[in-house]
N, C-alpha and C positions, 0 to 999 in steps of 0.2 A: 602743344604736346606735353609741355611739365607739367601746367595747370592739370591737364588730362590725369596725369600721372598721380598726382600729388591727393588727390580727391577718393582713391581707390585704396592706398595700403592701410589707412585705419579703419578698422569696424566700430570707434567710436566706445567698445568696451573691453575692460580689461576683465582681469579673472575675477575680481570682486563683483563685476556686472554679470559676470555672466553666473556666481553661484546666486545673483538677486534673483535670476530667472529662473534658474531651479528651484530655486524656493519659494518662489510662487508658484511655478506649475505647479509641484508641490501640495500649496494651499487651494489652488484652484481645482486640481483631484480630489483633495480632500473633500472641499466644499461640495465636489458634484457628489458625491458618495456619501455626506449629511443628508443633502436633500434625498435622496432613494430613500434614507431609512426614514425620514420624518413624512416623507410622502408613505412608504409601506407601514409605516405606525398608526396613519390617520385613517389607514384603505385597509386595514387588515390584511393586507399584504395578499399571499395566494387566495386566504379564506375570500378577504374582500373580493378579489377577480373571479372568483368562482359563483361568488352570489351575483353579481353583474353581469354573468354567463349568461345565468341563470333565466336572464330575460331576450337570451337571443335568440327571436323566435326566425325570425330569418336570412337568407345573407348578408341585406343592405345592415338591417340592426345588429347582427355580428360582426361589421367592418367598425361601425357606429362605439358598438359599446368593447369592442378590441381596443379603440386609440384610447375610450374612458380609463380603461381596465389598466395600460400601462401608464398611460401621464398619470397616475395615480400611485400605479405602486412603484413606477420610475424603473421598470426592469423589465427586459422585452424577453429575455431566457427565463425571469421567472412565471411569464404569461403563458409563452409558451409552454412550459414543464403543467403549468395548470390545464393547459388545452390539450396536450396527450394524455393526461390522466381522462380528463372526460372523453376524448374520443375511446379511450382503452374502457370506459364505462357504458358506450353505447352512443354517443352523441352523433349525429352521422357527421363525416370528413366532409360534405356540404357543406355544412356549417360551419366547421371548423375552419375550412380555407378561408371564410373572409375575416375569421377572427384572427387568422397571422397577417390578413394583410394589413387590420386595423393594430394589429402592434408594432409592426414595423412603422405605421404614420405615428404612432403615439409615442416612442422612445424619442423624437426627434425633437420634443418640446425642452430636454436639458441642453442641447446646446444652443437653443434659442434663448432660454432664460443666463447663460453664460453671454450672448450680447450686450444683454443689460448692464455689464459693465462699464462699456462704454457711453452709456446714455446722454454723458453731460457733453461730448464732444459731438458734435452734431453730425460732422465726414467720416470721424470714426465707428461711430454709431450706424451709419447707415453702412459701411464697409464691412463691419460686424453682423450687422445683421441680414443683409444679401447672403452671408457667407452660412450663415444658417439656416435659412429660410428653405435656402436653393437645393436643401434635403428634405424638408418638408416637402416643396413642390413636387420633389420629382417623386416622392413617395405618394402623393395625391394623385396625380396624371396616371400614376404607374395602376394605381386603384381602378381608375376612370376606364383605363382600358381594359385592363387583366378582369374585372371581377364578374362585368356582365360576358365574356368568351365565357369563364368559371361557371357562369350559373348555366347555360346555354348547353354547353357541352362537358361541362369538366374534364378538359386535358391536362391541369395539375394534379387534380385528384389522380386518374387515372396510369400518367407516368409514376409518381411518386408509387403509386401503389405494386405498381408491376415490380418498378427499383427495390423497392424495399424487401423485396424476395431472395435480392441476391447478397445480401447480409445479416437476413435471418442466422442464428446458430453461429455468427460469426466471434471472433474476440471483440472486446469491448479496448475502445480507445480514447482516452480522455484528456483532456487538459487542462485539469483545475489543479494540477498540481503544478503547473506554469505560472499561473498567474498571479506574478512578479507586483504587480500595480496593487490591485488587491491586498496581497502581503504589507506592502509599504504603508498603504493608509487605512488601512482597517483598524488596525488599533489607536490610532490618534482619533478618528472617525469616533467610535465606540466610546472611547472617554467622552466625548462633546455627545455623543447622544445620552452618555451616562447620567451628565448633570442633571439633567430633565425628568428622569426614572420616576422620580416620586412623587410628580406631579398628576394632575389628572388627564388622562391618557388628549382630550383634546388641545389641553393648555399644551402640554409637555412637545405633541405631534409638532404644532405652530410653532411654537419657538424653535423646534428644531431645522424646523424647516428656514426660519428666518434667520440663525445662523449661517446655513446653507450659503444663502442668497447673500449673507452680510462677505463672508470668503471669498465667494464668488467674484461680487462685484470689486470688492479691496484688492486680489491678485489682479485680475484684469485691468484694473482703474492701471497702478503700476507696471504691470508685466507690458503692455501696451506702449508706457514712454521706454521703457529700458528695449523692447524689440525695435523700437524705431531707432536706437544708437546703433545698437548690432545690426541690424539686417541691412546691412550694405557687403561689398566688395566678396568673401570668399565667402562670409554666413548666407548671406542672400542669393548666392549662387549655387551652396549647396542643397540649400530648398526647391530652387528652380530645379535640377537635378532630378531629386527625390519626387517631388509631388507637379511641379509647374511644366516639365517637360514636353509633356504632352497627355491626351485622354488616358492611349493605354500603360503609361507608367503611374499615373494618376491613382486609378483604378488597382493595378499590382500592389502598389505602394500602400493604398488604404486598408485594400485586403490582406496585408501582410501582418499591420500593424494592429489591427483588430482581432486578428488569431491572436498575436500575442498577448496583446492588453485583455483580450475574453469582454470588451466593449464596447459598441459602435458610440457610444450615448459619450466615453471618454476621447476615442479617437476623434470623433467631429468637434466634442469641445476643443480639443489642443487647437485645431487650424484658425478657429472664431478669432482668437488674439492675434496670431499670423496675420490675418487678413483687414483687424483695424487698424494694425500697424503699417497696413501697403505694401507685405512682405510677399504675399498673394492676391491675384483677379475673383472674383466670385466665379470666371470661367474655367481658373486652374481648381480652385476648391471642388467643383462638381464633381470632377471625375475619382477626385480623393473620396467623397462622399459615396459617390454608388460604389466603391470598391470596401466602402466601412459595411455596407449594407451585406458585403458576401461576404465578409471577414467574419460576422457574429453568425450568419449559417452555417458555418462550416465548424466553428466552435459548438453548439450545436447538434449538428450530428454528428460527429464525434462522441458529446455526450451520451446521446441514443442509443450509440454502438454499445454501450455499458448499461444499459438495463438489460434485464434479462424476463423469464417469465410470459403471462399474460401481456405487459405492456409491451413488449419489444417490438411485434410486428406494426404496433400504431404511434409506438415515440418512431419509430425512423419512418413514415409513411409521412410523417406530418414534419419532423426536419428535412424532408425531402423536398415535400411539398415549398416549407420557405427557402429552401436553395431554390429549386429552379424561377419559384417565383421572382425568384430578385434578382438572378443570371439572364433569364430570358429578357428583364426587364431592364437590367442593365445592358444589353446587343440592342434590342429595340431602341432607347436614346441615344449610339453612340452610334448606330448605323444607321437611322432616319433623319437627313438633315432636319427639317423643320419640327420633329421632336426634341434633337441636341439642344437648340437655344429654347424650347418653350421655358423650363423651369428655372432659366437664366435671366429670361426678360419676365419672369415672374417676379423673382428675386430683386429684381432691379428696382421695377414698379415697388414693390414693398418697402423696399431700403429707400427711396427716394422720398413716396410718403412719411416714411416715421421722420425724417430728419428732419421736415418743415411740421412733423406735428406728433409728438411723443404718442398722444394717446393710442394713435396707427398700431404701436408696437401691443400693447396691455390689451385690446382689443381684439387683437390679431390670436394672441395667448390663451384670451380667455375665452374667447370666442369657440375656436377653432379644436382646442384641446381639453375644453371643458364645459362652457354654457350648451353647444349644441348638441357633446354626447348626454350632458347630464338632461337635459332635456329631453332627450327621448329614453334615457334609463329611465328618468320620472313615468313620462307617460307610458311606460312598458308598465311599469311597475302598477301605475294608477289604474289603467285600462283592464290588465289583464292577470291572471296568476301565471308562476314562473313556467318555463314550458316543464311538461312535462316528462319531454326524452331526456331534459339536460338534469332534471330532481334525481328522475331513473340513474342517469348514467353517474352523477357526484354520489348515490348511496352506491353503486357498485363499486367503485373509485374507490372508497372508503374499506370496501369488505376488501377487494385485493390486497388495499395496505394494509390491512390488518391479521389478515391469512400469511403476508412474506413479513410483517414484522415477526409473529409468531415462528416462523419456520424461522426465520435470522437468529431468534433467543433460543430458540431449542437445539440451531446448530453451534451455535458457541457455548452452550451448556454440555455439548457432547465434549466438542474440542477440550 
């Protein structure tokens, strides 16, 4: 009964440990938010995903060059803000739906590359990287099913389109002026992308990107021993609580935290350290994860709510569209048992691989997130010229912005 006793009141850190770990989350935000710019410096950012569009002749190569389109520019709101513009230019919402769905698989490549922290611990490593994978999985499964119903029938298209009727003309609601995360590391961020400025734009992208990944791996390497002093006794139980309780506080909890943070890509990094530290199961992270996946929807459309004009009725038709996408498909894994554990025993199998063999992971990465979209942007590119509805629809894209920038300077020149 003492021994019992005696093993629970210390969490193992005091306040100096514990502001070590803020100051690595800290630096681990930081780092994820290096790598987006040196990924969108290398990708040309919207311009980049919009030429990559450019070659999606169909659904499967829309899902295809969607995942390229973000692990490139490392931002799944700036993909999509790219994909309402083209649909607002003519592109058909056909098309369009498989390209949110391939951005929602492509955003998920930053908190797989925040595992890599862990690399040199071989249980932590594989803990780490179940715990990120297991959102890749369920984002691929979620593909497998959703996209051939989509081509067949399109009932996302067609809900979204109906929905999106009933906030035409409505207020606009936003929250970017929330976002707290952002504020904190953008300027520290910016200095470290600064140093590079005058380099030449490929050198400059790289290094930035190797920064990235240098923060990355340093917070995590540390953040990782200091969680494993603390996550005992009241710390460790208040995670349980929050995130480990069960699916649907899992899910609440991830959605909640993603509204705020305005990013699924930062919310799934935070738990990756959690979970090499033992602090979570890859079975409790799941449900955190499909719940990051509605948190950045909903952020989202929101935003939608706040265009106005020509694009309104197709930015909320297609933030629609990736809400229900992700809603439906989050009910379907947590109400079909031998769905629940697929991306879990996915996870597993992965995480078990890389421990006995590193390569597993860098394979997995490049494979999955880049050799075989780029492969087939290649051969889009090589085979064929860009389509022609999506040329269409980026020059109309363009004349709208440039008909409401006009109208913007001519109304603040009255004012």
């Amino acid at each position: 009964m003492t021994q019992q006793g005696s093993t629970a009141p210390s969490s193992g850190g005091g306040p100096l440990v514990w502001l070590g770990i803020i100051a690595l989350v800290y630096v681990l935000l930081v780092g994820v938010g290096v790598i987006g710019d040196g990924f969108k410096w290398i990708s040309g950012g919207a311009e980049g995903a919009e030429r990559i569009f450019a070659f999606a002749s169909n659904p499967i190569v829309g899902v295809i060059l969607g995942t390229l389109a973000t692990a490139l520019v490392q931002s799944s709101s700036t993909v999509t803000s790219v994909i309402v513009g083209l649909v607002a230019g003519g592109v058909p919402v056909a098309i369009a739906v498989p390209m949110i769905m391939g951005a929602n698989m492509g955003t998920t490549i930053t908190n797989t590359i925040v595992s890599l922290g862990n690399i040199r611990d071989g249980q932590m490593f594989n803990k780490s990287f179940q715990a990120a994978t297991v959102h890749d999985f369920f984002n691929l499964y979620s593909i497998l099913i959703f996209l051939p119903i989509e081509m067949l029938f399109h009932p996302l298209e067609r809900m979204a389109g109906a929905m999106s009727q009933w906030f035409v003309g409505g207020g606009g609601a936003s929250m970017k002026d929330f976002n707290f995360v952002g504020a904190l590391t953008k300027p520290v961020g910016s200095q470290i992308v600064g140093l590079f400025k005058g380099l030449p734009d490929m050198i400059g992208a790289v290094l930035t990107i190797v920064v990235g990944i240098a923060l990355i791996i340093f917070s995590v390497l540390f953040l990782g021993k200091l969680l494993q002093r603390v996550m005992t006794g009241k710390a460790k139980a208040m995670v349980d609580k929050s995130i480990g309780r069960g699916p649907i506080s899992g899910v609440a909890t991830g959605t909640a935290i993603t509204v705020l943070v305005q990013s699924s890509s930062t919310t799934t990094s935070l738990v990756v350290p959690l979970a090499g530290a033992g602090a979570l199961t890859t079975r409790q992270v799941f449900p955190f994860t499909m719940g990051a996946n509605i948190g950045t929807t909903i952020t989202a459309l929101l935003a939608a709510t706040s265009i106005t004009g020509a694009y309104q009725v197709f930015a909320l038709q297609i933030a629609l569209v990736h809400l229900l996408y992700n809603v439906f498909g989050v009910l379907l894994f947590m109400l079909v048992p031998w769905l629940k554990d697929t991306p879990i025993w996915s996870a597993e199998w992965l995480g078990n691989k890389t421990e006995s063999n590193r390569i597993w992971a860098f394979g997995y990465i490049l494979g999955v997130f880049f050799m075989l979209p780029g492969a087939v942007f290649g051969g889009q590119a090589a085979l064929g010229a860009a389509s022609e509805a999506i040329e269409k629809a980026e020059a109309d894209a363009a004349k709208i912005d440039d008909v409401e920038q006009r109208v913007q300077q001519r109304d603040m020149a009255i004012e």
